[in-house]
mmCIF file of the N, C-alpha and C atoms, coordinates in Angstrom:
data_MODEL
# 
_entry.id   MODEL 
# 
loop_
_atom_site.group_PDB 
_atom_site.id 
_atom_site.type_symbol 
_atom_site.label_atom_id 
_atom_site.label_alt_id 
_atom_site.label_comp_id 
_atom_site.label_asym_id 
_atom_site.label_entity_id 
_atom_site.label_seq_id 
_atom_site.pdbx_PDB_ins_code 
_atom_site.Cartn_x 
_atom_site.Cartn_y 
_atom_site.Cartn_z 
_atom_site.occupancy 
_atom_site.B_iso_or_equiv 
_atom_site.pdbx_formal_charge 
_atom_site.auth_seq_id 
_atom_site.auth_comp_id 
_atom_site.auth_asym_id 
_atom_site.auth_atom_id 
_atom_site.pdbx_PDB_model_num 
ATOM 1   N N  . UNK A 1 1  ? -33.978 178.401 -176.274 1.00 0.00 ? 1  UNK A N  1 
ATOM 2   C CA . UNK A 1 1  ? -33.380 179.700 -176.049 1.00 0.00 ? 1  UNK A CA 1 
ATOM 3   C C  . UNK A 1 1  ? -34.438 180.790 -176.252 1.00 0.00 ? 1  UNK A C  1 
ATOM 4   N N  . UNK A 1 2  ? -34.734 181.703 -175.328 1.00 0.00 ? 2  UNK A N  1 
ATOM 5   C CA . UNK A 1 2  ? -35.738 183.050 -175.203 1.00 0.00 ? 2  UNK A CA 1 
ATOM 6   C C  . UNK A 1 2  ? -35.413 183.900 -176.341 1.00 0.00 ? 2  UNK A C  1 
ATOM 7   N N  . UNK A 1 3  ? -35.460 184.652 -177.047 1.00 0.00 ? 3  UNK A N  1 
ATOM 8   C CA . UNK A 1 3  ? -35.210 185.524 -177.171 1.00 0.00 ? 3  UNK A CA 1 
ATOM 9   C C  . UNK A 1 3  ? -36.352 186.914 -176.974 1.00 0.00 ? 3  UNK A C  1 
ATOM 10  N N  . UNK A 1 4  ? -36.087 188.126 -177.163 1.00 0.00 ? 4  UNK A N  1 
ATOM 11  C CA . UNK A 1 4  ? -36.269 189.404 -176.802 1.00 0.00 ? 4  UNK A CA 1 
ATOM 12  C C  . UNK A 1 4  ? -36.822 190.127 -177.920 1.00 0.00 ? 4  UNK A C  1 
ATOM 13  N N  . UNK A 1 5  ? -38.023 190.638 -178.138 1.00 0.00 ? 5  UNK A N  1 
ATOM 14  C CA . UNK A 1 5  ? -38.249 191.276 -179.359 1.00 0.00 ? 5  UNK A CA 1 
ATOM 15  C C  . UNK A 1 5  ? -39.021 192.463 -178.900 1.00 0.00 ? 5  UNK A C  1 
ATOM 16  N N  . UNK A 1 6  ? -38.718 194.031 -179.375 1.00 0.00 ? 6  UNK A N  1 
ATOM 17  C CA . UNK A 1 6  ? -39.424 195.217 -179.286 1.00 0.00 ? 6  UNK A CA 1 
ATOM 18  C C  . UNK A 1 6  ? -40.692 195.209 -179.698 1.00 0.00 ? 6  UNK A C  1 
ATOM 19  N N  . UNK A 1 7  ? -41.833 195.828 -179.132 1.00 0.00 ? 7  UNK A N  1 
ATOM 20  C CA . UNK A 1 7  ? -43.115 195.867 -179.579 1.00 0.00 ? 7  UNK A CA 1 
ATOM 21  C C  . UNK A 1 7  ? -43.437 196.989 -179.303 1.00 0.00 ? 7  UNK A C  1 
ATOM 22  N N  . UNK A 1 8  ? -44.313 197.508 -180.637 1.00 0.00 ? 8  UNK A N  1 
ATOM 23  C CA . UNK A 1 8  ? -45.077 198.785 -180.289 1.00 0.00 ? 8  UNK A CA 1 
ATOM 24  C C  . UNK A 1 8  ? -46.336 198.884 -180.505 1.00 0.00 ? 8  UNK A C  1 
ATOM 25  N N  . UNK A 1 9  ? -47.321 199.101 -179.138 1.00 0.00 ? 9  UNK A N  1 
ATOM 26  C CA . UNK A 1 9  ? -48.823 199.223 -178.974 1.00 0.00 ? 9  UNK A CA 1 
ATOM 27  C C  . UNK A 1 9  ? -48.982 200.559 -179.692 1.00 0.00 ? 9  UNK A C  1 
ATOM 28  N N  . UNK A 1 10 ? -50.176 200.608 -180.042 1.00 0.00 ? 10 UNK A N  1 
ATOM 29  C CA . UNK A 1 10 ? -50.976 201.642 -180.211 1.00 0.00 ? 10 UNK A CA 1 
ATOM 30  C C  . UNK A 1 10 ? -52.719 201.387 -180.604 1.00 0.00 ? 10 UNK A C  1 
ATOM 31  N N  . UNK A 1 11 ? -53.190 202.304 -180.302 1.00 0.00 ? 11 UNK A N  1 
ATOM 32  C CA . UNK A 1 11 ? -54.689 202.288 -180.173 1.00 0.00 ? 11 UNK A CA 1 
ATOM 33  C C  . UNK A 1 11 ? -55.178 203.027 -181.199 1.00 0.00 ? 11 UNK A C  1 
ATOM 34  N N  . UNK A 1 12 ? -56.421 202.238 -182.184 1.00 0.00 ? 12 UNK A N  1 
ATOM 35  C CA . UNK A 1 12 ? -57.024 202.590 -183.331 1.00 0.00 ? 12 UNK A CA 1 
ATOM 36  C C  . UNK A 1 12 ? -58.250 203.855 -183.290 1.00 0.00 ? 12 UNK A C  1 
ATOM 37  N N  . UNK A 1 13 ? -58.426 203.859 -183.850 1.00 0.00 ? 13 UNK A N  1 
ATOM 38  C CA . UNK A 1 13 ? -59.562 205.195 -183.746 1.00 0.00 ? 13 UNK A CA 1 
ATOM 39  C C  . UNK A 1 13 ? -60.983 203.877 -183.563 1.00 0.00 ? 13 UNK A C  1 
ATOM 40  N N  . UNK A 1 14 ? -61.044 202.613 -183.596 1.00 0.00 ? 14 UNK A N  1 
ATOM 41  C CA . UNK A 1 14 ? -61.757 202.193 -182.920 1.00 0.00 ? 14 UNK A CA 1 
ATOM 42  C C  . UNK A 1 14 ? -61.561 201.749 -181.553 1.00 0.00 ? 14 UNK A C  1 
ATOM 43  N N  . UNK A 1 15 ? -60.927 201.934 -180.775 1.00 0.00 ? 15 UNK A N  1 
ATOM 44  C CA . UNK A 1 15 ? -59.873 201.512 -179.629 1.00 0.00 ? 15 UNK A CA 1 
ATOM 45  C C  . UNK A 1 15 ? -59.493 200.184 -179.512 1.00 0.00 ? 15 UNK A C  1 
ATOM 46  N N  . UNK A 1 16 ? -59.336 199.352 -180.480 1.00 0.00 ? 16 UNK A N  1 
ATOM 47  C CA . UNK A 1 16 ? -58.403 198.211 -180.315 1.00 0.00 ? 16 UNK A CA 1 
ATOM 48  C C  . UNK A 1 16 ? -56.918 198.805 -180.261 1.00 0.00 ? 16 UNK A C  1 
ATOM 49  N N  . UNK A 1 17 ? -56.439 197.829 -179.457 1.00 0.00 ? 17 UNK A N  1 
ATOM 50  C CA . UNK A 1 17 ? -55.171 197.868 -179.470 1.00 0.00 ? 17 UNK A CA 1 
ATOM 51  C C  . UNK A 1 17 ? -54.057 197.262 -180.313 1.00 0.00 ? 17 UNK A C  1 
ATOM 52  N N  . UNK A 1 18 ? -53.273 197.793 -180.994 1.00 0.00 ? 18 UNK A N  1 
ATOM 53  C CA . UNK A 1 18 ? -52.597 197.366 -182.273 1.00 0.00 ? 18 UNK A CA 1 
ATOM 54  C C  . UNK A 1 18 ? -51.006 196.978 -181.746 1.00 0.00 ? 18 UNK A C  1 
ATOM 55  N N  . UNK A 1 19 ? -50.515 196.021 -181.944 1.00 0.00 ? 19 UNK A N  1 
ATOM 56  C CA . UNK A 1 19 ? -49.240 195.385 -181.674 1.00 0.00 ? 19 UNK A CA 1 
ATOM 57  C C  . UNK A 1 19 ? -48.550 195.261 -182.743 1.00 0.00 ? 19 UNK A C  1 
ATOM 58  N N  . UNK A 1 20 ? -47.138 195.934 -182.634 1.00 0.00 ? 20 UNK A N  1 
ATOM 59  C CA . UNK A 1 20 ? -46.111 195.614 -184.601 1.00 0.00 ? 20 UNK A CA 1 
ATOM 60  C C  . UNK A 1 20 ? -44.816 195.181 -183.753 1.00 0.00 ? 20 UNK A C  1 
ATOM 61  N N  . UNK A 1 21 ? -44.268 194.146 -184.291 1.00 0.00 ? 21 UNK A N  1 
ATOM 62  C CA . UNK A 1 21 ? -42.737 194.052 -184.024 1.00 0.00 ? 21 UNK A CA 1 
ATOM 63  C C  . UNK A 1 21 ? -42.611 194.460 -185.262 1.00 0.00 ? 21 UNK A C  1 
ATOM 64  N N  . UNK A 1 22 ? -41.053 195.484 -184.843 1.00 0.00 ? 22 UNK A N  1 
ATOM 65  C CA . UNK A 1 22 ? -40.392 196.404 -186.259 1.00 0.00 ? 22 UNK A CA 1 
ATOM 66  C C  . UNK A 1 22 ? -39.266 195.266 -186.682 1.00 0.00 ? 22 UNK A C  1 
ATOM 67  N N  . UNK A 1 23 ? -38.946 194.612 -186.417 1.00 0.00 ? 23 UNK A N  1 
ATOM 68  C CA . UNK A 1 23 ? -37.673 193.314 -186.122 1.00 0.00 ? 23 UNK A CA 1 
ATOM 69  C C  . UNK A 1 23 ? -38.036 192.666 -186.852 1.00 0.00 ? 23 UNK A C  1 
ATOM 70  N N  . UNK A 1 24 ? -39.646 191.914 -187.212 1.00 0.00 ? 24 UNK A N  1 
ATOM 71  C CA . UNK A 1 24 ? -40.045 191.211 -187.861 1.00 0.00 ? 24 UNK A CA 1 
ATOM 72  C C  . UNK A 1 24 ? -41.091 191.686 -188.898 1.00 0.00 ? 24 UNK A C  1 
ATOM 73  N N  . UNK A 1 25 ? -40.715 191.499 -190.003 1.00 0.00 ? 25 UNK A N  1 
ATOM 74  C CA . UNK A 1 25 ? -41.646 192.108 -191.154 1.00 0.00 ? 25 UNK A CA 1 
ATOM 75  C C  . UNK A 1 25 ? -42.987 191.563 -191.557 1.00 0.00 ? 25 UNK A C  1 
ATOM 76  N N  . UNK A 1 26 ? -43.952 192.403 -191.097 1.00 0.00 ? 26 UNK A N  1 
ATOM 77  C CA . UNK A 1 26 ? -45.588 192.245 -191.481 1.00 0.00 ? 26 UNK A CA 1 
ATOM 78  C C  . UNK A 1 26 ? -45.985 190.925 -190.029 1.00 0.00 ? 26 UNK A C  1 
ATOM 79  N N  . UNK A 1 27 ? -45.000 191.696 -188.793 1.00 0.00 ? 27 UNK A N  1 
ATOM 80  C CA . UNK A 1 27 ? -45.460 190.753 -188.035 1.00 0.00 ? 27 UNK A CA 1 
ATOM 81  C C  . UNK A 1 27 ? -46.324 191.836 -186.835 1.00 0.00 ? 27 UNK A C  1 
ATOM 82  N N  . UNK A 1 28 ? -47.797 191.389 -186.682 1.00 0.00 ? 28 UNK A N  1 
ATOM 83  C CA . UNK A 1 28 ? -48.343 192.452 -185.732 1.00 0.00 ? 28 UNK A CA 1 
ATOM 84  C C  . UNK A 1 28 ? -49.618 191.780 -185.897 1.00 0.00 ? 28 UNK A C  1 
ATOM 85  N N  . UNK A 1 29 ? -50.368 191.960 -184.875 1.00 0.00 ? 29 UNK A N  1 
ATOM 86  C CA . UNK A 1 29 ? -51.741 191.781 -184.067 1.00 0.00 ? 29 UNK A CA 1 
ATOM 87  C C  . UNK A 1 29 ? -52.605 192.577 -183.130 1.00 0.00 ? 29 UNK A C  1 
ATOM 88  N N  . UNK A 1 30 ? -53.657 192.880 -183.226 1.00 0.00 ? 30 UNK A N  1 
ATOM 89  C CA . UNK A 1 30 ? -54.598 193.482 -182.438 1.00 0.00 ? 30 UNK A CA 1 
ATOM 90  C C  . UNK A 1 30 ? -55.428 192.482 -181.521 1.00 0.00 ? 30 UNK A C  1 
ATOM 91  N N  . UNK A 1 31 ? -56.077 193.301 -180.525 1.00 0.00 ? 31 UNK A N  1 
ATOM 92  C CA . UNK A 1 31 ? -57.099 192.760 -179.481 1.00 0.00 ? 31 UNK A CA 1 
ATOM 93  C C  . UNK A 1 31 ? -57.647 193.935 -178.737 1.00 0.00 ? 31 UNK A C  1 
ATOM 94  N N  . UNK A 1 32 ? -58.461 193.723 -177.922 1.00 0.00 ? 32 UNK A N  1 
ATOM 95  C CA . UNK A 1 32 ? -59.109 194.740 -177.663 1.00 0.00 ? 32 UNK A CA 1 
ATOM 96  C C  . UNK A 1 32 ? -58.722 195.369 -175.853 1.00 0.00 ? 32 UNK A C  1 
ATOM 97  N N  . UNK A 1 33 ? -58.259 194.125 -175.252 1.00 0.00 ? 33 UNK A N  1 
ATOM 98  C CA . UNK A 1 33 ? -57.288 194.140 -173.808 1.00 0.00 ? 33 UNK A CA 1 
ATOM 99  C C  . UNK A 1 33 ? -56.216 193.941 -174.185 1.00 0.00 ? 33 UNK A C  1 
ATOM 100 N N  . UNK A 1 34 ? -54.882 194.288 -173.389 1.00 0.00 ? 34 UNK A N  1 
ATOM 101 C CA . UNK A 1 34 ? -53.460 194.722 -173.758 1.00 0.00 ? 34 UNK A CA 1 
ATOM 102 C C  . UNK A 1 34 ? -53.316 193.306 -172.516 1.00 0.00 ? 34 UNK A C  1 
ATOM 103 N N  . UNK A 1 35 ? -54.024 192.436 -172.078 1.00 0.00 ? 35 UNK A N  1 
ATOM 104 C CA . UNK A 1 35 ? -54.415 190.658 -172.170 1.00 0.00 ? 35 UNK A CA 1 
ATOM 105 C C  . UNK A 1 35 ? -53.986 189.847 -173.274 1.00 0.00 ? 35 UNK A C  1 
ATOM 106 N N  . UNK A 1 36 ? -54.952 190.250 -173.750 1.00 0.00 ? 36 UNK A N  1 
ATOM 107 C CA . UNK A 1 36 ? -55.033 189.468 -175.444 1.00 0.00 ? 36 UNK A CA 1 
ATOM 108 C C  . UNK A 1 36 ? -54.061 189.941 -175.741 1.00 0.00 ? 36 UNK A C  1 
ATOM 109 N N  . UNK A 1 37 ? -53.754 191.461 -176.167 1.00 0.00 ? 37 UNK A N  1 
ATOM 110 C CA . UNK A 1 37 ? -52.756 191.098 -177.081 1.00 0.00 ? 37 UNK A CA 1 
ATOM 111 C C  . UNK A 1 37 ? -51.289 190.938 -176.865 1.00 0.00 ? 37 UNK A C  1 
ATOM 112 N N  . UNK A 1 38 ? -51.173 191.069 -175.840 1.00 0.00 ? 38 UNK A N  1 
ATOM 113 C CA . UNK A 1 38 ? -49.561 190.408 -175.144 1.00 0.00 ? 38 UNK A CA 1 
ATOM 114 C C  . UNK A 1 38 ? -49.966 188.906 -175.569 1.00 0.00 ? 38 UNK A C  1 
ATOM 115 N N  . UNK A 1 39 ? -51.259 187.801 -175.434 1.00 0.00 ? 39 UNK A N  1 
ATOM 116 C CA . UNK A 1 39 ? -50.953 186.747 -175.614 1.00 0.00 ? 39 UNK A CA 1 
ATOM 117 C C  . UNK A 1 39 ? -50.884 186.528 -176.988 1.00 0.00 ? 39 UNK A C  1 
ATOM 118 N N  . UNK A 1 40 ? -51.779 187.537 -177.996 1.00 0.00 ? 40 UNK A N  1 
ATOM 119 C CA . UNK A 1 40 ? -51.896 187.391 -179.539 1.00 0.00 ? 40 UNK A CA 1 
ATOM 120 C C  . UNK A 1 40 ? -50.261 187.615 -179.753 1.00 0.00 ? 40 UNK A C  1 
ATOM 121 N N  . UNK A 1 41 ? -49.838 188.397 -179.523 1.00 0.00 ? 41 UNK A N  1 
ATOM 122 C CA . UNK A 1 41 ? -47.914 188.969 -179.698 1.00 0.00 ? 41 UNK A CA 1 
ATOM 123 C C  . UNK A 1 41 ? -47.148 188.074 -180.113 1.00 0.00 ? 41 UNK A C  1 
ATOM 124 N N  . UNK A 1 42 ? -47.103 187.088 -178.664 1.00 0.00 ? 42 UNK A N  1 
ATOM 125 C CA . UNK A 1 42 ? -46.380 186.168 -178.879 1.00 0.00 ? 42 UNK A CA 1 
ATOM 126 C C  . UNK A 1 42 ? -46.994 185.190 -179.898 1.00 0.00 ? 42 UNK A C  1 
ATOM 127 N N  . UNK A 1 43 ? -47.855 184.343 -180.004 1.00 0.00 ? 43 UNK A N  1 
ATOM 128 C CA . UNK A 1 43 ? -48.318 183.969 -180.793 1.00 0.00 ? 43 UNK A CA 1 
ATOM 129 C C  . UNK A 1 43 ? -48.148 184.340 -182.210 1.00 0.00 ? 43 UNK A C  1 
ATOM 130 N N  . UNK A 1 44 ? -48.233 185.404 -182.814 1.00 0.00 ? 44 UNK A N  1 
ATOM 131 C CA . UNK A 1 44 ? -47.919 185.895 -183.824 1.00 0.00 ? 44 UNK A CA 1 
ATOM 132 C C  . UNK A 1 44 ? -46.009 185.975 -184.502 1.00 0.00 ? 44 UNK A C  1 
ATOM 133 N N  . UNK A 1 45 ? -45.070 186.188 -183.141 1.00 0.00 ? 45 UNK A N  1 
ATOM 134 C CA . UNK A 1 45 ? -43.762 186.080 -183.346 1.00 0.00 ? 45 UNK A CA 1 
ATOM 135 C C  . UNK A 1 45 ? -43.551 184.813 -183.259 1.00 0.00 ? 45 UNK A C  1 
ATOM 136 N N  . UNK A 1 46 ? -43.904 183.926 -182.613 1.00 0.00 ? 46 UNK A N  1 
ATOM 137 C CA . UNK A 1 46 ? -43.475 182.112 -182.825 1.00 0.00 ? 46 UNK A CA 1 
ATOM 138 C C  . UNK A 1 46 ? -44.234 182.056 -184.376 1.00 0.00 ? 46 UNK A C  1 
ATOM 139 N N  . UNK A 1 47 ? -45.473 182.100 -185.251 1.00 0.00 ? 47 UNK A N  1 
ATOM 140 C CA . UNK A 1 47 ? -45.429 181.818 -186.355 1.00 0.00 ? 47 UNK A CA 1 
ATOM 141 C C  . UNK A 1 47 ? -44.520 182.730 -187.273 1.00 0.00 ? 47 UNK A C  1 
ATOM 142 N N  . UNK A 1 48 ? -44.286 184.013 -187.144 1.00 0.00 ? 48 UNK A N  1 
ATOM 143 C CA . UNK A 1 48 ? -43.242 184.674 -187.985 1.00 0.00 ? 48 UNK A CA 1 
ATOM 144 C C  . UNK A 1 48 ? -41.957 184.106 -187.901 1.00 0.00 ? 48 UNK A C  1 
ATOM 145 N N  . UNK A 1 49 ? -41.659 183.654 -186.839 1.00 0.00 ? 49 UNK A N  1 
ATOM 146 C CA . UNK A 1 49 ? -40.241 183.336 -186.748 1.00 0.00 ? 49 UNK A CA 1 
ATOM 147 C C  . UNK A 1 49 ? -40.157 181.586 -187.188 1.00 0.00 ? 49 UNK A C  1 
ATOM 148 N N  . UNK A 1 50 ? -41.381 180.970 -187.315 1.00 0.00 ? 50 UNK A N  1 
ATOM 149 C CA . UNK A 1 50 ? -41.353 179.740 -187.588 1.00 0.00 ? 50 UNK A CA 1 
ATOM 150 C C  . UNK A 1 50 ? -41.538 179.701 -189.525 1.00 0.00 ? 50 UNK A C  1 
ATOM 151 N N  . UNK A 1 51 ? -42.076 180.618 -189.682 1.00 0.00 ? 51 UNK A N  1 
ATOM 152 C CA . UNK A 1 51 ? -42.571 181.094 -191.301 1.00 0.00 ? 51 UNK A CA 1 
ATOM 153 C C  . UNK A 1 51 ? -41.459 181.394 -192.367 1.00 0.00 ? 51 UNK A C  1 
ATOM 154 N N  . UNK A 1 52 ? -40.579 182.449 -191.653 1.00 0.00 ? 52 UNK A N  1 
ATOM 155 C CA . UNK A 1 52 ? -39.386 183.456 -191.793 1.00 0.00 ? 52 UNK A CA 1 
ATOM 156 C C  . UNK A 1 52 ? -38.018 183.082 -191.135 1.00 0.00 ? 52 UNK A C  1 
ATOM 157 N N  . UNK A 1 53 ? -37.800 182.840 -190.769 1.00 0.00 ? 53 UNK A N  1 
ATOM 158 C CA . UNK A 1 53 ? -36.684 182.307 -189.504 1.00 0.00 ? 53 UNK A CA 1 
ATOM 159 C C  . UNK A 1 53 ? -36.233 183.467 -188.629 1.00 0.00 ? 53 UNK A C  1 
ATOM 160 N N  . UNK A 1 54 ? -35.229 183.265 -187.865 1.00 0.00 ? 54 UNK A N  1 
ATOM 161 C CA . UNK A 1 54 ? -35.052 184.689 -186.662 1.00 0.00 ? 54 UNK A CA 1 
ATOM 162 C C  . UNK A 1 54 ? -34.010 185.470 -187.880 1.00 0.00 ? 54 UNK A C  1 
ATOM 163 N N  . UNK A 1 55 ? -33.996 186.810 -187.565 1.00 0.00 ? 55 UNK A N  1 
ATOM 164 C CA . UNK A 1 55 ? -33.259 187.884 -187.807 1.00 0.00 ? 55 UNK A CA 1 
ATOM 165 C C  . UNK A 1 55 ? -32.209 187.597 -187.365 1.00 0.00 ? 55 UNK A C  1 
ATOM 166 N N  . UNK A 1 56 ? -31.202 188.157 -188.313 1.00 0.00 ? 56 UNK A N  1 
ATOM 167 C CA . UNK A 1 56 ? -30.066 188.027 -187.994 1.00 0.00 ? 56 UNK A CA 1 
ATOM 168 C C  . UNK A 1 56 ? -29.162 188.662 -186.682 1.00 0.00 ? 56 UNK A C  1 
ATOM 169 N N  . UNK A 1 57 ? -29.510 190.274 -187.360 1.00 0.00 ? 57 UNK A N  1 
ATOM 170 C CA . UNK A 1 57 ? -28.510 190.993 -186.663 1.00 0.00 ? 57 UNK A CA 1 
ATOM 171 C C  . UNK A 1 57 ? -30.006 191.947 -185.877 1.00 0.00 ? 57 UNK A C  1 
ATOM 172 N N  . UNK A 1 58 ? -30.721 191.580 -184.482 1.00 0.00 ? 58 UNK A N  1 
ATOM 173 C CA . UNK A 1 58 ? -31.383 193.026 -184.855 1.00 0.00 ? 58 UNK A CA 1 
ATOM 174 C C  . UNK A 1 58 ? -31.231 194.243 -184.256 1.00 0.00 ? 58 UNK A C  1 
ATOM 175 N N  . UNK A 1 59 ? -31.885 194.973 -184.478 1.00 0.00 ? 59 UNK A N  1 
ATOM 176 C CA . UNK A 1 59 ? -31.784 196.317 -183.895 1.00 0.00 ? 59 UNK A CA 1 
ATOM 177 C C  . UNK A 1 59 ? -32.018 196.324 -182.816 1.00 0.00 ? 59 UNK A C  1 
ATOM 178 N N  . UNK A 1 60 ? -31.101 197.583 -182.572 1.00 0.00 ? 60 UNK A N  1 
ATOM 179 C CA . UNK A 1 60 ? -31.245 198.557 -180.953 1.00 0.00 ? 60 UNK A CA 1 
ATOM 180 C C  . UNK A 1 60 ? -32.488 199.497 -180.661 1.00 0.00 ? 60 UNK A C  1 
ATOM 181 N N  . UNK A 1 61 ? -32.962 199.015 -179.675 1.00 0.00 ? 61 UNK A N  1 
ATOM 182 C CA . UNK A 1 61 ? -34.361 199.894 -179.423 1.00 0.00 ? 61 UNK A CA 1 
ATOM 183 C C  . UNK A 1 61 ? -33.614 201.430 -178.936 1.00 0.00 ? 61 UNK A C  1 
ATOM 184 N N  . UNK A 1 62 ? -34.156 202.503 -179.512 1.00 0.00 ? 62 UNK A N  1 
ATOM 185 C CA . UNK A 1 62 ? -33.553 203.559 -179.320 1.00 0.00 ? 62 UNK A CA 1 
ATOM 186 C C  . UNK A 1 62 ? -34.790 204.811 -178.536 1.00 0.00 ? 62 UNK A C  1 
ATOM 187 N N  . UNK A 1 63 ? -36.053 204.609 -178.926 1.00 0.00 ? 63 UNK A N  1 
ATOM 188 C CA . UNK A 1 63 ? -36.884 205.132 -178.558 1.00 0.00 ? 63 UNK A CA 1 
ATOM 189 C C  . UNK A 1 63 ? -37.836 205.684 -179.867 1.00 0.00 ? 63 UNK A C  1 
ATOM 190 N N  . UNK A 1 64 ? -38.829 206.438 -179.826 1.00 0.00 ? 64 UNK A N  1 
ATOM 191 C CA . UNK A 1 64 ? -40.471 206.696 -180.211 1.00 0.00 ? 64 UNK A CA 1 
ATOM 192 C C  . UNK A 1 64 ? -40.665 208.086 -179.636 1.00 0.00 ? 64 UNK A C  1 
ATOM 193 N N  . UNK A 1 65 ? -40.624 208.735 -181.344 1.00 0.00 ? 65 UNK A N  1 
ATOM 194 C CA . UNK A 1 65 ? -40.825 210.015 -181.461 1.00 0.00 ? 65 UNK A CA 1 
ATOM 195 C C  . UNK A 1 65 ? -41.816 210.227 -182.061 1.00 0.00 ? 65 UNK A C  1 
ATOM 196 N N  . UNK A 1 66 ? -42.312 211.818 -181.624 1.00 0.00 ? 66 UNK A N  1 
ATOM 197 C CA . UNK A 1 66 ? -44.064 212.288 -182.478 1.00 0.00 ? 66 UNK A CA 1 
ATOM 198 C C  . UNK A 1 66 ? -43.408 213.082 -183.082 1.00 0.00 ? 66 UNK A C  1 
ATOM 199 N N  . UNK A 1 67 ? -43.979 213.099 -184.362 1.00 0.00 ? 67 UNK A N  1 
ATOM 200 C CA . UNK A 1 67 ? -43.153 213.680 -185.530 1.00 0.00 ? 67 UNK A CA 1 
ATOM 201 C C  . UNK A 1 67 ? -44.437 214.883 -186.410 1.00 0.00 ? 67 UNK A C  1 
ATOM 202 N N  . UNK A 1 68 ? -44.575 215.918 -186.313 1.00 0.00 ? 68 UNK A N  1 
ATOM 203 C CA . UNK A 1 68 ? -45.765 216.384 -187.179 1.00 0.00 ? 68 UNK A CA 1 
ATOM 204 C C  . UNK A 1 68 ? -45.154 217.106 -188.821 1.00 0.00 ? 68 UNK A C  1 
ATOM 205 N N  . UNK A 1 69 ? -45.908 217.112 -189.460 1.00 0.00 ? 69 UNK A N  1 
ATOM 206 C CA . UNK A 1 69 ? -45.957 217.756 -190.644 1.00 0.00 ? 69 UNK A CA 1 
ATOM 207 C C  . UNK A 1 69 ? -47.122 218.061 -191.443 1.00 0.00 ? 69 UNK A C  1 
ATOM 208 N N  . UNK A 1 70 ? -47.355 219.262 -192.131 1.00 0.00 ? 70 UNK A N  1 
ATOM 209 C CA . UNK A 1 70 ? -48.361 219.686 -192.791 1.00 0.00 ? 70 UNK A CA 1 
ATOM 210 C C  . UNK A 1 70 ? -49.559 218.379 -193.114 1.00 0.00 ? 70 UNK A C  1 
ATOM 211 N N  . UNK A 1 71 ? -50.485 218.599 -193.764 1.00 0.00 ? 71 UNK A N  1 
ATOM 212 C CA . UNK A 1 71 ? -51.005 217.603 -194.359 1.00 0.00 ? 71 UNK A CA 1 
ATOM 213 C C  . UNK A 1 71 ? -52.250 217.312 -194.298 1.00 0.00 ? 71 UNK A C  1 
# 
């Protein structure tokens, strides 16, 4: 059975590209082509989910806001 998990890229101030599923805790990978890390991704959620087991209930992707404050 497939299942479906949210991912969010973002790019480091060295320009790797950084991968987090929010679904799965301390589960995320970098690479330097958005190649790699779609293949690092998965890779990384089959051992979290083999480590941890699947989530129960998860969340609704709702969207990704820029948020500023002093600082």
């Amino acid at each position: 059975m497939k299942k479906e998990f949210n991912v969010v890229i973002e790019k480091d101030s060295e320009g790797y590209l950084v991968a987090s599923v929010p679904e799965l805790h301390g589960c995320h990978t970098q690479a330097r082509s958005l190649d790699q890390l779609l293949e690092r991704t998965k890779e990384v959620i089959e051992l979290c989910l083999e480590e941890y087991g699947p989530t129960e209930e998860p969340n609704e992707f709702v969207g990704i806001q820029k948020v500023a404050v002093e600082g």
